[in-house]
C-alpha positions in Angstrom: -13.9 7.4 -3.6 -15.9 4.6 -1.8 -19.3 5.3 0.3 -18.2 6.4 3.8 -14.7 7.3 2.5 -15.2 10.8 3.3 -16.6 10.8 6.8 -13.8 8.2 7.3 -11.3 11.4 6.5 -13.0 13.5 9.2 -13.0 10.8 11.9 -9.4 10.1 11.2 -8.5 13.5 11.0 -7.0 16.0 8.4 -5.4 14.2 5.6 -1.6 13.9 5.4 0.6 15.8 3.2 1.7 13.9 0.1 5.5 13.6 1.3 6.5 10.6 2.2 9.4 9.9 4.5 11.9 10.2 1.4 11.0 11.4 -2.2 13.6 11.6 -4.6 13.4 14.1 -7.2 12.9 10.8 -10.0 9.6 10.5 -8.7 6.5 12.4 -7.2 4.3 10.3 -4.4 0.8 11.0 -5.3 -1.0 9.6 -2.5 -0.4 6.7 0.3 -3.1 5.2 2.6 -5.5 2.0 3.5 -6.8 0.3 0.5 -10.2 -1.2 0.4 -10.6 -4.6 -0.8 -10.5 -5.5 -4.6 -10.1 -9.0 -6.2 -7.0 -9.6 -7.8 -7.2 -10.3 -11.6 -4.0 -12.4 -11.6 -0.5 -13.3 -10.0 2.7 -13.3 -10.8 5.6 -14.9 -9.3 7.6 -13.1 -6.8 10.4 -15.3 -5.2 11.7 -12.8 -2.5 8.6 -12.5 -1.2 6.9 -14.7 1.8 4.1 -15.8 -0.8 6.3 -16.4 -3.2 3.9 -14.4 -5.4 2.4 -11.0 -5.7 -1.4 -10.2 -6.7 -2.2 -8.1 -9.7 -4.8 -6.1 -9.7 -6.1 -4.2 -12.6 -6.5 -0.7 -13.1 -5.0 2.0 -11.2 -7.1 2.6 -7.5 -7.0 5.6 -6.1 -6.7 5.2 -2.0 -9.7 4.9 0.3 -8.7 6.2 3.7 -5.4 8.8 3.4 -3.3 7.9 6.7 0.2 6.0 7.5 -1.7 4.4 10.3 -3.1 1.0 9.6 -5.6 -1.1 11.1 -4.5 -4.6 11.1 -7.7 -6.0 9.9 -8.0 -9.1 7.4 -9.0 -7.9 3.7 -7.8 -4.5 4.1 -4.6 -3.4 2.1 -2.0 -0.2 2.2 0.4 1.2 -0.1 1.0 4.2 -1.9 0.2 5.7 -5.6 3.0 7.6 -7.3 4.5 8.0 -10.9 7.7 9.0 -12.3 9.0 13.0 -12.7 10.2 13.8 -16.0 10.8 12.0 -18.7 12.0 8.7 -16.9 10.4 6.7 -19.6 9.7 2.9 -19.1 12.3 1.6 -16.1 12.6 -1.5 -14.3 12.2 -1.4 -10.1 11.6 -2.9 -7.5 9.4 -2.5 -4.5 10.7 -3.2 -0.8 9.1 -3.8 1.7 10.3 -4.1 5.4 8.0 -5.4 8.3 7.8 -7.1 11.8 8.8 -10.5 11.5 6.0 -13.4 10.2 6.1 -16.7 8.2 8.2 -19.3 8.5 11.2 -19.0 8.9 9.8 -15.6 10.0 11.1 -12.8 7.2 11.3 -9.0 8.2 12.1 -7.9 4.1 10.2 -8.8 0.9 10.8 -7.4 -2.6 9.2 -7.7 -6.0 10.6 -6.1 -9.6 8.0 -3.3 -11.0 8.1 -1.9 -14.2 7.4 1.9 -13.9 6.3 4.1 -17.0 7.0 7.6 -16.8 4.0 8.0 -18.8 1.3 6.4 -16.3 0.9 6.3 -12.2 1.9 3.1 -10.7 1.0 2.1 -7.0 2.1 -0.4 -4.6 0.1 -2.2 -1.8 0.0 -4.8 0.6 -3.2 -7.3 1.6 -3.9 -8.7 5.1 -4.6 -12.1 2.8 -4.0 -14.4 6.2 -3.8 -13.9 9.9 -0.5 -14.2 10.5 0.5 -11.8 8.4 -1.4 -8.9 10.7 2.1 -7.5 13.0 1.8 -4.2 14.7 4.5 -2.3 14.3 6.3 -0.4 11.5 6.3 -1.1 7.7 8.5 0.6 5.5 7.8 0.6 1.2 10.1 1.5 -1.1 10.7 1.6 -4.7 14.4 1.3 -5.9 15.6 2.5 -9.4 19.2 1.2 -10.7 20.2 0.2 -7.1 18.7 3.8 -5.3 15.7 4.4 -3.3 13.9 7.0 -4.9 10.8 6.4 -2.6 9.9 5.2 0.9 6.9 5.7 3.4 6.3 4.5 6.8 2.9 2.9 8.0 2.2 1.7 11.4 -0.1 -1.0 11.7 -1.9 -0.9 15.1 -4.4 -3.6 16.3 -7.7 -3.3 14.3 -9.9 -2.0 17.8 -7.2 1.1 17.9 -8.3 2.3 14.5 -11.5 4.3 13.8 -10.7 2.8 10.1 -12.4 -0.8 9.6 -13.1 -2.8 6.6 -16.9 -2.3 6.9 -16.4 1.2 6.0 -15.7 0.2 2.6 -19.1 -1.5 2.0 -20.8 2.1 2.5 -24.4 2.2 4.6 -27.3 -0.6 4.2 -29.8 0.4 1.9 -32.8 0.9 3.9 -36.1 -0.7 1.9 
């Protein structure tokens, strides 16, 4: 966890229980939450998405601050960690994710194929990259298997000032010399 992360926790309150708004049996949500800031290592291409790409980031990070409510604050990122029940073995997905209207022409639904194997966690997260992507309101993920929706959560994304959450959090305390 990062410097800060755990007084974070107590300001925002008691952590959420892992359940997500819909968890199929196919899967088990390990944890959802705000995302501190990590360079990507990579993109791929992602047509149905505003972008037109997705980031990559390597390795698997845990989440920073466990809550469904988001500040909307450039650099910081939310999604959700989870990993298939059983013995799913390697599938193909795809994550969808629903939110207020932005770009242009504005779009209200992205999605992006994920392959998910049953033998490793896989997570799923959205950046503030640019301004105009920062909407209050609700966003919905959810990962979809052979046409079904085995997972969703709700965030709300609130104006950044609303949120005892911020990105400097994630830098931990100065180092006094």
């Amino acid at each position: 966890m990062r410097p800060l992360a755990i007084i974070a926790l107590v300001i925002a309150g008691p952590a959420l229980g892992q359940t997500g708004n819909f968890v199929s049996p196919r899967v088990e949500l390990l944890e959802f939450g705000i995302f501190c800031p990590d360079e990507p290592s990579g993109q791929v291409e992602a047509p149905d998405t505003e972008r037109g790409f997705i980031d990559l980031i390597d390795g698997d990070p845990p989440v920073d601050f466990r809550t469904d409510v988001v500040p909307g604050e450039l650099g910081l990122g939310f999604g959700m960690r989870f990993r298939l029940a059983g013995d799913e073995g390697l599938r193909m997905g795809r994550v969808i994710i629903t939110h207020p209207p932005f770009g242009s022409p504005p779009i209200e639904r992205e999605s992006y194929a994920i392959t998910l194997d049953g033998s490793a966690t896989s997570m799923t997260q959205f950046d503030f990259d640019d301004p105009y992507e920062v909407q209050p309101g609700t966003w919905s993920m959810a990962v979809e298997i052979d046409g079904e929706i085995v997972l969703r959560q709700d965030f709300t994304v609130v104006p950044k000032e609303m949120s005892p959450i911020s990105k400097k959090m994630c830098d931990g305390p100065d180092l006094l010399s």
